[in-house]
HTML snippet that shows the backbone in 3Dmol.js (N, CA, C, O; Angstrom):
<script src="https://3Dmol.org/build/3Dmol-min.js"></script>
<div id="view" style="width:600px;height:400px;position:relative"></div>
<script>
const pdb = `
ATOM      1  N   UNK A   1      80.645 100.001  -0.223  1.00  0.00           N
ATOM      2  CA  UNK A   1      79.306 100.367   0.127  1.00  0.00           C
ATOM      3  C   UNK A   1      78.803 101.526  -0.726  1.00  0.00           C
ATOM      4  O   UNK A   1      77.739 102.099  -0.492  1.00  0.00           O
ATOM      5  N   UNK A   2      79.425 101.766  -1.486  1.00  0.00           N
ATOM      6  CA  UNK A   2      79.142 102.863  -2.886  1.00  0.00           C
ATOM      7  C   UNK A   2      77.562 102.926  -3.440  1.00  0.00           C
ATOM      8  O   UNK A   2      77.169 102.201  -4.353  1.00  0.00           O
ATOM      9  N   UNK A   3      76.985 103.591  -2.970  1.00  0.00           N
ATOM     10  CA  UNK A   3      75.394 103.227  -3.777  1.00  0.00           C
ATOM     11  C   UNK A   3      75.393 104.294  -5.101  1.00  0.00           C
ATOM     12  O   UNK A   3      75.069 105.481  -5.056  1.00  0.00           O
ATOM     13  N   UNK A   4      75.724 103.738  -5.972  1.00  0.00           N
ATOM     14  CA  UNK A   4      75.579 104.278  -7.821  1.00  0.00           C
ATOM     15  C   UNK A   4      74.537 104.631  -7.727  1.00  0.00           C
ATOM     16  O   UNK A   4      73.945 104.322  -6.693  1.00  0.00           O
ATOM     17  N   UNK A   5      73.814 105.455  -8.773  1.00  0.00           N
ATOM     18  CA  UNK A   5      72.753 105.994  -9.102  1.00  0.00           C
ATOM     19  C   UNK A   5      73.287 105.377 -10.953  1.00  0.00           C
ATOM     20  O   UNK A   5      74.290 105.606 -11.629  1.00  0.00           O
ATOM     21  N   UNK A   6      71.862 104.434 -11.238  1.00  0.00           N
ATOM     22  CA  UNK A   6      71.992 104.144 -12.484  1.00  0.00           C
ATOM     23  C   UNK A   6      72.071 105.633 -13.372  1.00  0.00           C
ATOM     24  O   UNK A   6      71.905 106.807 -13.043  1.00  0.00           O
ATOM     25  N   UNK A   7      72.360 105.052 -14.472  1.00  0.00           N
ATOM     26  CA  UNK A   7      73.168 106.379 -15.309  1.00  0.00           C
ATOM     27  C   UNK A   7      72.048 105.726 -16.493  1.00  0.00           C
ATOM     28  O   UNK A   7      71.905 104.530 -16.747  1.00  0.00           O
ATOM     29  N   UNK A   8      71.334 106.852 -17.105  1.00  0.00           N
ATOM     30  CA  UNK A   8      70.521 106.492 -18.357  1.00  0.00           C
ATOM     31  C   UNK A   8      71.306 107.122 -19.741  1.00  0.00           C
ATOM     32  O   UNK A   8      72.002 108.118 -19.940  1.00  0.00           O
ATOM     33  N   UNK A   9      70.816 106.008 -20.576  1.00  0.00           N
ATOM     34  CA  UNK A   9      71.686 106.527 -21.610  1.00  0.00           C
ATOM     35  C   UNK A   9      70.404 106.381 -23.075  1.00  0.00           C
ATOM     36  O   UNK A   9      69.455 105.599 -23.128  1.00  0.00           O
ATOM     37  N   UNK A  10      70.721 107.168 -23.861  1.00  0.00           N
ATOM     38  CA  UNK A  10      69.685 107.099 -25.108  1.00  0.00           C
ATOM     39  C   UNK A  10      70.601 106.864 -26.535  1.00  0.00           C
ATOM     40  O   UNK A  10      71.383 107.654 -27.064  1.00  0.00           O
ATOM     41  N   UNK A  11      70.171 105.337 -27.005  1.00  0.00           N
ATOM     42  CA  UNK A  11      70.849 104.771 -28.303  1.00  0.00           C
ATOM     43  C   UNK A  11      72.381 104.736 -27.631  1.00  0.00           C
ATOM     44  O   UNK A  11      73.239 105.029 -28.464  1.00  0.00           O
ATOM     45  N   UNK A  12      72.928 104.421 -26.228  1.00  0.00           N
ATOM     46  CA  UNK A  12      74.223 104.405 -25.965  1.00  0.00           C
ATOM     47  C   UNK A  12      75.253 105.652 -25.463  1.00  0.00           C
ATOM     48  O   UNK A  12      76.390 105.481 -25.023  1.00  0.00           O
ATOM     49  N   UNK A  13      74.435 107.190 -25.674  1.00  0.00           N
ATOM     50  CA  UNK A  13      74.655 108.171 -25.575  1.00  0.00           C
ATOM     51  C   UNK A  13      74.440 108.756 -23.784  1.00  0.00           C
ATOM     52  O   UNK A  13      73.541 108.280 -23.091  1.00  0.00           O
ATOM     53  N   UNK A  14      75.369 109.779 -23.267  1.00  0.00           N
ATOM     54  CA  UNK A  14      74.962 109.726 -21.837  1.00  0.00           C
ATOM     55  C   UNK A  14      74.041 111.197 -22.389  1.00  0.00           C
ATOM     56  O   UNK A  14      74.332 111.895 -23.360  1.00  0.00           O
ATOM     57  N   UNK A  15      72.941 111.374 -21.492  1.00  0.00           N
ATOM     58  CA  UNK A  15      71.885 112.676 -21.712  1.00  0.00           C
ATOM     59  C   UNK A  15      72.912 113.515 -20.629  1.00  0.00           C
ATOM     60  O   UNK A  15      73.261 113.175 -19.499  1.00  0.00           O
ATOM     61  N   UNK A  16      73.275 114.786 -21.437  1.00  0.00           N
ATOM     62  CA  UNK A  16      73.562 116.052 -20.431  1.00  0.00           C
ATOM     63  C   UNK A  16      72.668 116.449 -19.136  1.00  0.00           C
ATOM     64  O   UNK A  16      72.942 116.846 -18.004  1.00  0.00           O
ATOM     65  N   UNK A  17      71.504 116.164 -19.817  1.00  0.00           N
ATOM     66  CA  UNK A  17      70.567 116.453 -18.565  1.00  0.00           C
ATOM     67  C   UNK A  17      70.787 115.422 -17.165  1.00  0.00           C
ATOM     68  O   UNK A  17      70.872 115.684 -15.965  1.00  0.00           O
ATOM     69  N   UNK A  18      70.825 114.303 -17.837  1.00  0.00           N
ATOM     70  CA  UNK A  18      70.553 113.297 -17.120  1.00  0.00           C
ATOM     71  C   UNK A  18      71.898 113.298 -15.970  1.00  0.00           C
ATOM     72  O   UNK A  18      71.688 113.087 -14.775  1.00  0.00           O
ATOM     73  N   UNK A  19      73.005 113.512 -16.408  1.00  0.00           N
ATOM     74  CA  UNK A  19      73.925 113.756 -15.510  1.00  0.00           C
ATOM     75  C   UNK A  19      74.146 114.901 -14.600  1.00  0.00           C
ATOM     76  O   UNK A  19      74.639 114.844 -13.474  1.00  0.00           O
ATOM     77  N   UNK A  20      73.696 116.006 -15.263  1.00  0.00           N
ATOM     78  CA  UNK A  20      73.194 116.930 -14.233  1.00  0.00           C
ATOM     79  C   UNK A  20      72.176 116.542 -13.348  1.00  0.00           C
ATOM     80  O   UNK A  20      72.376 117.144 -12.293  1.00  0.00           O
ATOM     81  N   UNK A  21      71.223 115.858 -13.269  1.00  0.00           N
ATOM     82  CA  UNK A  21      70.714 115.563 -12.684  1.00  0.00           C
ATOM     83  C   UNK A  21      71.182 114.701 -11.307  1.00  0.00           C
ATOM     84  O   UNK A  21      71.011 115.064 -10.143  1.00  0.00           O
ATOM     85  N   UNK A  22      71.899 113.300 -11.834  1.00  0.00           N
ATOM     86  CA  UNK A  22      72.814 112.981 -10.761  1.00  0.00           C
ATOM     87  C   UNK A  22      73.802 113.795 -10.094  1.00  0.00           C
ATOM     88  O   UNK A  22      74.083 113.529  -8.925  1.00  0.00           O
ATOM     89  N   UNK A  23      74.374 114.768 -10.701  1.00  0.00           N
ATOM     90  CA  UNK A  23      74.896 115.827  -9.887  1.00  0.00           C
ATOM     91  C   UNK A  23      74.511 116.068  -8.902  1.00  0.00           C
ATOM     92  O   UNK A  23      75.046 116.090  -7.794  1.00  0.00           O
ATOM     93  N   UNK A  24      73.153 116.351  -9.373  1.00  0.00           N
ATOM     94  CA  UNK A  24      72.637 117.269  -7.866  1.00  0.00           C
ATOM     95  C   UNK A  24      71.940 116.332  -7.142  1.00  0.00           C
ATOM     96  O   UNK A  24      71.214 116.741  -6.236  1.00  0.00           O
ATOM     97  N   UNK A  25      72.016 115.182  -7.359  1.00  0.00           N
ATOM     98  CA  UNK A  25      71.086 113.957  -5.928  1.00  0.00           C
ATOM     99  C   UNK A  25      72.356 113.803  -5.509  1.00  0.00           C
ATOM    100  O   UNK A  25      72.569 113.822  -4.297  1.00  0.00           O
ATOM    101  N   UNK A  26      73.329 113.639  -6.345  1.00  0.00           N
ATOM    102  CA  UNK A  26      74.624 112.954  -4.994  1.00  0.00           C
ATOM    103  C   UNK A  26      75.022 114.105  -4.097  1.00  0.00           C
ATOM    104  O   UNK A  26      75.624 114.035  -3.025  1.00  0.00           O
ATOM    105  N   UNK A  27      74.566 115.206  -4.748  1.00  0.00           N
ATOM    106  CA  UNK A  27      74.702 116.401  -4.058  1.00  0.00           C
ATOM    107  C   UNK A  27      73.993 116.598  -2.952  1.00  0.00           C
ATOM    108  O   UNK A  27      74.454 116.755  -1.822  1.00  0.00           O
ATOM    109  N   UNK A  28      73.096 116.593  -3.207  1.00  0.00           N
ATOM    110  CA  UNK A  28      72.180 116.361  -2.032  1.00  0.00           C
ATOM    111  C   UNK A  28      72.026 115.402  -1.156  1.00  0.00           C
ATOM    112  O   UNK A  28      71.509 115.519  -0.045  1.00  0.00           O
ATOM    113  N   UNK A  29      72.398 114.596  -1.557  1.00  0.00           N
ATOM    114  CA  UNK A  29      73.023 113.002  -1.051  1.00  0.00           C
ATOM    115  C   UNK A  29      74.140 113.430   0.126  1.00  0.00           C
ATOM    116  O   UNK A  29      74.074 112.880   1.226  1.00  0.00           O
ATOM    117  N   UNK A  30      75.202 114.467  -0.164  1.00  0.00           N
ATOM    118  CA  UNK A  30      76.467 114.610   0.413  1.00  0.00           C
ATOM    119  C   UNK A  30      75.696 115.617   1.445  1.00  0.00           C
ATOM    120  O   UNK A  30      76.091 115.429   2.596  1.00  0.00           O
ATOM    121  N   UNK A  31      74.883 116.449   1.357  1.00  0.00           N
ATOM    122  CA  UNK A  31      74.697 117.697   2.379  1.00  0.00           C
ATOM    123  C   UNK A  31      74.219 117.062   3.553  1.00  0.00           C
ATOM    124  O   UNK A  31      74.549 117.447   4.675  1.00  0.00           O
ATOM    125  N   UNK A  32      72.922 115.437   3.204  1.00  0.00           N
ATOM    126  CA  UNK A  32      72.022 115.284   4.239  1.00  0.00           C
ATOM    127  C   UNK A  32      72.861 114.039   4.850  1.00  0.00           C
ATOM    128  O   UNK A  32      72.398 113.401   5.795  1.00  0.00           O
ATOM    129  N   UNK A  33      74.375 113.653   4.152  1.00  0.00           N
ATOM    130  CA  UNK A  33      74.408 113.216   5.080  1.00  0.00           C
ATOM    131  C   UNK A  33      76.174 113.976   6.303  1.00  0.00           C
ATOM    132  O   UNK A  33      76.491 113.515   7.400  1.00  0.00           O
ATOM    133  N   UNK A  34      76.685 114.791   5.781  1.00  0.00           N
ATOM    134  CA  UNK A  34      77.405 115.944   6.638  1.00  0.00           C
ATOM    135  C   UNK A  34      76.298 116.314   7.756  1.00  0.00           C
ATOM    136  O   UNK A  34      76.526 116.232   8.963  1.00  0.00           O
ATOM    137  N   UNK A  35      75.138 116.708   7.229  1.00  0.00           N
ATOM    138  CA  UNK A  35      74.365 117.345   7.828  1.00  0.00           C
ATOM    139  C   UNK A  35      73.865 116.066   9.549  1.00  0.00           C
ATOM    140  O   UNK A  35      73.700 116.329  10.740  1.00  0.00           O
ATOM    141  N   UNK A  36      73.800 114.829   8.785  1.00  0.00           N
ATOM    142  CA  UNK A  36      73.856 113.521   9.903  1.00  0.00           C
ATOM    143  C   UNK A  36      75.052 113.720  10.579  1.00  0.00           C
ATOM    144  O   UNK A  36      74.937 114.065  11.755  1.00  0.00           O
ATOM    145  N   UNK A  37      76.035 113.606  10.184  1.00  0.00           N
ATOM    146  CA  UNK A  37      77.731 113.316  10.924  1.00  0.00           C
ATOM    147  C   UNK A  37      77.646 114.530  12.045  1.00  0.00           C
ATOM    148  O   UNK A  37      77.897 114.249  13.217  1.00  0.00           O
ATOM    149  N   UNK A  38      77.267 115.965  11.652  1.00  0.00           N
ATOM    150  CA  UNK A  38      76.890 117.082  12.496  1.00  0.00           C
ATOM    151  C   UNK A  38      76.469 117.027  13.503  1.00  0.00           C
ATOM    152  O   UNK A  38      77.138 117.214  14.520  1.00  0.00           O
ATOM    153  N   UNK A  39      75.302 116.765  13.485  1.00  0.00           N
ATOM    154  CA  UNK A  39      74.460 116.358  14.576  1.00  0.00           C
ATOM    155  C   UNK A  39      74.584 114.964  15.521  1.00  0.00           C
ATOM    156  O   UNK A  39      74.001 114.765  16.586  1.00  0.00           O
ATOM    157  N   UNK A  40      75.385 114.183  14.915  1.00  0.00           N
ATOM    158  CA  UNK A  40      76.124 113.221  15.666  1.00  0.00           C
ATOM    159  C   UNK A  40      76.869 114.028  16.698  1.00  0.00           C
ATOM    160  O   UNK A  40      76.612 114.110  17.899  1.00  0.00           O
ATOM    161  N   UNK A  41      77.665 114.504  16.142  1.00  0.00           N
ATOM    162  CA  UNK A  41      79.347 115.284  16.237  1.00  0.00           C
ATOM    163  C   UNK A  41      78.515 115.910  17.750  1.00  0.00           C
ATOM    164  O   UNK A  41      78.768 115.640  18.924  1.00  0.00           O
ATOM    165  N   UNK A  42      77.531 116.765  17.209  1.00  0.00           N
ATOM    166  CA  UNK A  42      77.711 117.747  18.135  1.00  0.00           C
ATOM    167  C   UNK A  42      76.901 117.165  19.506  1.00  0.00           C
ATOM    168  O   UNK A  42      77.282 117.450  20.641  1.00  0.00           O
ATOM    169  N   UNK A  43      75.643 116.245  19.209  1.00  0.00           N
ATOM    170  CA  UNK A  43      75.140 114.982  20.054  1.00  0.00           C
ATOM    171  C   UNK A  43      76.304 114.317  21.005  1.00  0.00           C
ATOM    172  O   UNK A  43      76.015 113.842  22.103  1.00  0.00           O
ATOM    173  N   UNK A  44      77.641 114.324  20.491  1.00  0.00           N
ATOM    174  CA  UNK A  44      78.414 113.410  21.625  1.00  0.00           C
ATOM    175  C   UNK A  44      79.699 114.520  22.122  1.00  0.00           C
ATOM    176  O   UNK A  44      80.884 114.355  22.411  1.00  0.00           O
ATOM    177  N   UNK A  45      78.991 115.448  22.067  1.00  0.00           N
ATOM    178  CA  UNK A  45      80.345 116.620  22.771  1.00  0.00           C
ATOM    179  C   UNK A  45      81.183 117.262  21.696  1.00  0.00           C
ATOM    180  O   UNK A  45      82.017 117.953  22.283  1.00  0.00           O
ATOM    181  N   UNK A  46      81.322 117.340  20.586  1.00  0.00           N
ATOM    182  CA  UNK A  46      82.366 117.390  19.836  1.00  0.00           C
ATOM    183  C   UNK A  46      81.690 118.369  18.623  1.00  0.00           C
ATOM    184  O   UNK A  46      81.314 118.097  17.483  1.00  0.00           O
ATOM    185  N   UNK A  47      81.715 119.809  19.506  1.00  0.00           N
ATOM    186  CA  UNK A  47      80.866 120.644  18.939  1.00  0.00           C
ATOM    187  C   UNK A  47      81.551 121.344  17.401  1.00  0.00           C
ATOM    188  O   UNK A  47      81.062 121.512  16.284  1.00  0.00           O
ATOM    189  N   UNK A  48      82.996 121.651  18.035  1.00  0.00           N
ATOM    190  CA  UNK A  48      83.635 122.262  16.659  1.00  0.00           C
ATOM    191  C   UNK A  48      83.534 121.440  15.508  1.00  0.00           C
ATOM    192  O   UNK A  48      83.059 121.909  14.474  1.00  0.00           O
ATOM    193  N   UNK A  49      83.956 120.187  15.575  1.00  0.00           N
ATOM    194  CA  UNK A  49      83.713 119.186  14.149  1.00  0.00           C
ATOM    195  C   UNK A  49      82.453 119.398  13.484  1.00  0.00           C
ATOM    196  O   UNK A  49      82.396 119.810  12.326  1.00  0.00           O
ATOM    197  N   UNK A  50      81.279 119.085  14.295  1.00  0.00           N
ATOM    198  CA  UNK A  50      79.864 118.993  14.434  1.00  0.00           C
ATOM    199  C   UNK A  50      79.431 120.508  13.196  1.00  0.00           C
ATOM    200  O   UNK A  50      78.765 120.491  12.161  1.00  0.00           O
ATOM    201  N   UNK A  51      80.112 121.603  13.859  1.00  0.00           N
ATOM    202  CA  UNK A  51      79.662 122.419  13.557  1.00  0.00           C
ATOM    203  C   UNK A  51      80.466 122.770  11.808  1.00  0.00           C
ATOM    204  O   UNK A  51      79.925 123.424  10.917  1.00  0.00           O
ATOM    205  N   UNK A  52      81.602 122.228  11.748  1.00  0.00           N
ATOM    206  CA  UNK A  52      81.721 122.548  10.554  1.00  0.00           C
ATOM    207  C   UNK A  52      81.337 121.071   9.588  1.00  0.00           C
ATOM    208  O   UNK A  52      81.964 121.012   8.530  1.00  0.00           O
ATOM    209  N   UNK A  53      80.400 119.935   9.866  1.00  0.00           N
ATOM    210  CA  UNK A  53      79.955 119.254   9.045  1.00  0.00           C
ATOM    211  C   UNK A  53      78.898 120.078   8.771  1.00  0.00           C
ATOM    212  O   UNK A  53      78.436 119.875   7.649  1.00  0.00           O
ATOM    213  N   UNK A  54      78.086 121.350   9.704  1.00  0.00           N
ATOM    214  CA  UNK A  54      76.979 121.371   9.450  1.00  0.00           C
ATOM    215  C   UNK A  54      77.764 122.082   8.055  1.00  0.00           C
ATOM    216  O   UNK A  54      77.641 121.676   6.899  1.00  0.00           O
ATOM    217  N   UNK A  55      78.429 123.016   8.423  1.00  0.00           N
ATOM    218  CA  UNK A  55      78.946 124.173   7.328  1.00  0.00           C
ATOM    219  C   UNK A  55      79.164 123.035   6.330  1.00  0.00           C
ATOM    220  O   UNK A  55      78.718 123.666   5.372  1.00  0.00           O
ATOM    221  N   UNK A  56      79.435 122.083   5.900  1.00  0.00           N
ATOM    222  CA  UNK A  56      79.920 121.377   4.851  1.00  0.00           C
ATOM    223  C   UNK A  56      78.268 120.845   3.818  1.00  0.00           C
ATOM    224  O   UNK A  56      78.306 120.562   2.621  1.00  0.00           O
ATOM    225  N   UNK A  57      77.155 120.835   4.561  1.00  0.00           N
ATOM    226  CA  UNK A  57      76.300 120.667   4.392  1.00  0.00           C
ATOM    227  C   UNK A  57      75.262 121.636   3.655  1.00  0.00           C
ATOM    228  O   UNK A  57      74.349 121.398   2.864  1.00  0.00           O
ATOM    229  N   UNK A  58      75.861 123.091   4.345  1.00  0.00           N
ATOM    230  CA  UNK A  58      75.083 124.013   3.715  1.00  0.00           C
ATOM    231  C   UNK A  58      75.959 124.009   2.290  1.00  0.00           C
ATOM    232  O   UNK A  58      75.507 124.370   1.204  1.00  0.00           O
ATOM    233  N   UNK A  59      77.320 123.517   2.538  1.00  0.00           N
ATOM    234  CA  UNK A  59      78.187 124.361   1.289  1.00  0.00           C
ATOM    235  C   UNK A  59      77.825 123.089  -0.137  1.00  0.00           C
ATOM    236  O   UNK A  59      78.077 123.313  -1.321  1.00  0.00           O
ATOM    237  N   UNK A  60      77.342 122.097   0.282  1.00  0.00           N
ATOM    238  CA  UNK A  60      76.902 120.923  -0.458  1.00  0.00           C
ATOM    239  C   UNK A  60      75.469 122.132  -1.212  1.00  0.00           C
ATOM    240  O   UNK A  60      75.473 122.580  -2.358  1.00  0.00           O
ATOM    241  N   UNK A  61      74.316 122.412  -0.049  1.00  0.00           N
ATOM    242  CA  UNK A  61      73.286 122.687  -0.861  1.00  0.00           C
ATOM    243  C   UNK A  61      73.333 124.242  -1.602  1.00  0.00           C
ATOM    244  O   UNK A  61      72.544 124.769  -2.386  1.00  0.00           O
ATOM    245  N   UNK A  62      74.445 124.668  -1.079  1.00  0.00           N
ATOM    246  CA  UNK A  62      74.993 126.146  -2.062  1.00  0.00           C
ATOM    247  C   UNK A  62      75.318 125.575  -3.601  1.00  0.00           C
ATOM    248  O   UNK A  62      74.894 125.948  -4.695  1.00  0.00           O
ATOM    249  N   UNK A  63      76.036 124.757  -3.311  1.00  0.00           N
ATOM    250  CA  UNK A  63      76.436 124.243  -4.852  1.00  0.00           C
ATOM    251  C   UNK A  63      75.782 123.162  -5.571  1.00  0.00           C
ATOM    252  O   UNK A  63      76.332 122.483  -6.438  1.00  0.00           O
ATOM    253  N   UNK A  64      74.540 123.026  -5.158  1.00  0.00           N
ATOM    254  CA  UNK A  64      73.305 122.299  -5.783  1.00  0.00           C
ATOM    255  C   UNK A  64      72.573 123.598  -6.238  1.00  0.00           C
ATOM    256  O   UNK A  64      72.151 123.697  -7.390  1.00  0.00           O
ATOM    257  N   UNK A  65      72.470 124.309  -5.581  1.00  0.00           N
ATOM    258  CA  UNK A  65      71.633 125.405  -6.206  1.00  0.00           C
ATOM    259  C   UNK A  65      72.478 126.178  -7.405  1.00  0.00           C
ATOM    260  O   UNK A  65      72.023 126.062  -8.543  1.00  0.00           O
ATOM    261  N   UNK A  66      73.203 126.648  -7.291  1.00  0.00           N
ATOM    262  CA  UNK A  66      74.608 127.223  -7.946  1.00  0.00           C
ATOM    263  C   UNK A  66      74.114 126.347  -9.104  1.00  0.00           C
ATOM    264  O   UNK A  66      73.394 126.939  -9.908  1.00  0.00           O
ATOM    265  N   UNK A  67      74.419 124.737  -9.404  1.00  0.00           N
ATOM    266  CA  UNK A  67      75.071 124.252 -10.345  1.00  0.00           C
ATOM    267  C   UNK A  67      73.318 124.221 -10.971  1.00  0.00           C
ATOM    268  O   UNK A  67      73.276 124.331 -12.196  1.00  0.00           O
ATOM    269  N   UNK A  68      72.000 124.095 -10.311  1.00  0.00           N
ATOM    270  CA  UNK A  68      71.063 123.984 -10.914  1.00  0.00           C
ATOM    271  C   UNK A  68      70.462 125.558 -11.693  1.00  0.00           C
ATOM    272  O   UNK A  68      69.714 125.727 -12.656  1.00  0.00           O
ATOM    273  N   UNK A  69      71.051 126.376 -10.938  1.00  0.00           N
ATOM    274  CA  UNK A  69      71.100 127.980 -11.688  1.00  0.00           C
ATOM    275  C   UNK A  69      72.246 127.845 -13.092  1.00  0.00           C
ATOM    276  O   UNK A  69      71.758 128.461 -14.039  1.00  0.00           O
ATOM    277  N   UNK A  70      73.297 127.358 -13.373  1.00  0.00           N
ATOM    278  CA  UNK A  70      73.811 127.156 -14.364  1.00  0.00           C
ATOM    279  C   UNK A  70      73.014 126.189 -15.389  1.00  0.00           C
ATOM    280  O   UNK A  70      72.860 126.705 -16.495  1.00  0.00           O
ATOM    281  N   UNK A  71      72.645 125.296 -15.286  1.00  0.00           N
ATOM    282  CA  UNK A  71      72.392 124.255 -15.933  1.00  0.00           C
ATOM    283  C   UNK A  71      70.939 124.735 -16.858  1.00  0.00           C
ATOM    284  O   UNK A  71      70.733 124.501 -18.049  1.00  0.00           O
ATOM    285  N   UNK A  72      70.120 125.405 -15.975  1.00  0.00           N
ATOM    286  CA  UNK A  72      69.077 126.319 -16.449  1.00  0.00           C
ATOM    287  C   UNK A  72      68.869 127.388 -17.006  1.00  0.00           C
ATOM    288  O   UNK A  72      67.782 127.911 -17.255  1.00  0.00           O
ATOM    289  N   UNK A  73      70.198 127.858 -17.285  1.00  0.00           N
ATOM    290  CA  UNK A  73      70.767 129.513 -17.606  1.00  0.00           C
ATOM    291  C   UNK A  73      70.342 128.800 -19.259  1.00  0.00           C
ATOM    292  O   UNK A  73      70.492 127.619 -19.572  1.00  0.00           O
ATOM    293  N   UNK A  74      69.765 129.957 -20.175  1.00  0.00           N
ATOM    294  CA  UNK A  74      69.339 129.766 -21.503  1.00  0.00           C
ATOM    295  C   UNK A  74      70.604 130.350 -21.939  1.00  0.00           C
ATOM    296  O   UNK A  74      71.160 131.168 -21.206  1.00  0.00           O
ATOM    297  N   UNK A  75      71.116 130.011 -23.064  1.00  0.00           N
ATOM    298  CA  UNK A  75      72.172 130.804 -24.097  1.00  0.00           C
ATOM    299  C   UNK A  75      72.032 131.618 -24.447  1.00  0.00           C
ATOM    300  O   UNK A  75      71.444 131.585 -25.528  1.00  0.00           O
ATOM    301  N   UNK A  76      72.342 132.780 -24.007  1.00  0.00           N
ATOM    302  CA  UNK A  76      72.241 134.447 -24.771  1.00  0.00           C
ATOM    303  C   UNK A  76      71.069 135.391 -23.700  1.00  0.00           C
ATOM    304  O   UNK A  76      70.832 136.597 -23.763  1.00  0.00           O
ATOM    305  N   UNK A  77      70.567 134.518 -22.891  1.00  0.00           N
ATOM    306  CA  UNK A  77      70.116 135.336 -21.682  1.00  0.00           C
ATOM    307  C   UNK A  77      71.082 136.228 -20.727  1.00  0.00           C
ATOM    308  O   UNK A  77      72.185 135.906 -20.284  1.00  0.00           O
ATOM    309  N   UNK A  78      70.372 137.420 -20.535  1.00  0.00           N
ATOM    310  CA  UNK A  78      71.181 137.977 -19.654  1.00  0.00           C
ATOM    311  C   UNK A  78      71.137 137.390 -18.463  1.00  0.00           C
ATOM    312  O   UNK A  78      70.074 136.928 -18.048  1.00  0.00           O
ATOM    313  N   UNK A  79      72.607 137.306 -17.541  1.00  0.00           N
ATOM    314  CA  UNK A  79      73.083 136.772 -16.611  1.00  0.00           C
ATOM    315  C   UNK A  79      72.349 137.458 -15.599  1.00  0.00           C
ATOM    316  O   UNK A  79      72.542 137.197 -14.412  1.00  0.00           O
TER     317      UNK A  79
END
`;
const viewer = $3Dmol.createViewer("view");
viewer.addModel(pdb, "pdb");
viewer.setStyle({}, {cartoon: {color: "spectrum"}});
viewer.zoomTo();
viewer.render();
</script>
């Protein structure tokens, strides 16, 4: 049940961008759906699980932001 995200390629080549880009949808992909399992979890009694899908969710959109602050960082800019 794997849903791919087509992968674009130019003259056969994969675009850096372009994979960063899928980075961060499957990324975001992974937070909203922890963020579902959570609210299941915690919907049928089962608060501790619940509560650390939510945590798994935020830690998904920490490292969407993270990896979109790298990806945007210019070369020779100060950090």
């Amino acid at each position: 049940m794997a849903i791919r995200l087509p992968y674009e390629t130019k003259a056969g080549e994969f675009s850096e961008a372009e994979s960063i880009l899928q980075l961060i949808e499957h990324l975001r992909l992974a937070a909203e759906a922890a963020y579902s399992v959570g609210h299941f979890r915690k919907a049928n009694d089962d608060l501790l699980t619940g509560q650390m899908f939510l945590a798994y969710g935020q830690a998904f959109e920490k490292a969407c932001e993270m990896i979109s602050r790298t990806a945007t960082r210019h070369a020779g800019a100060p950090n």
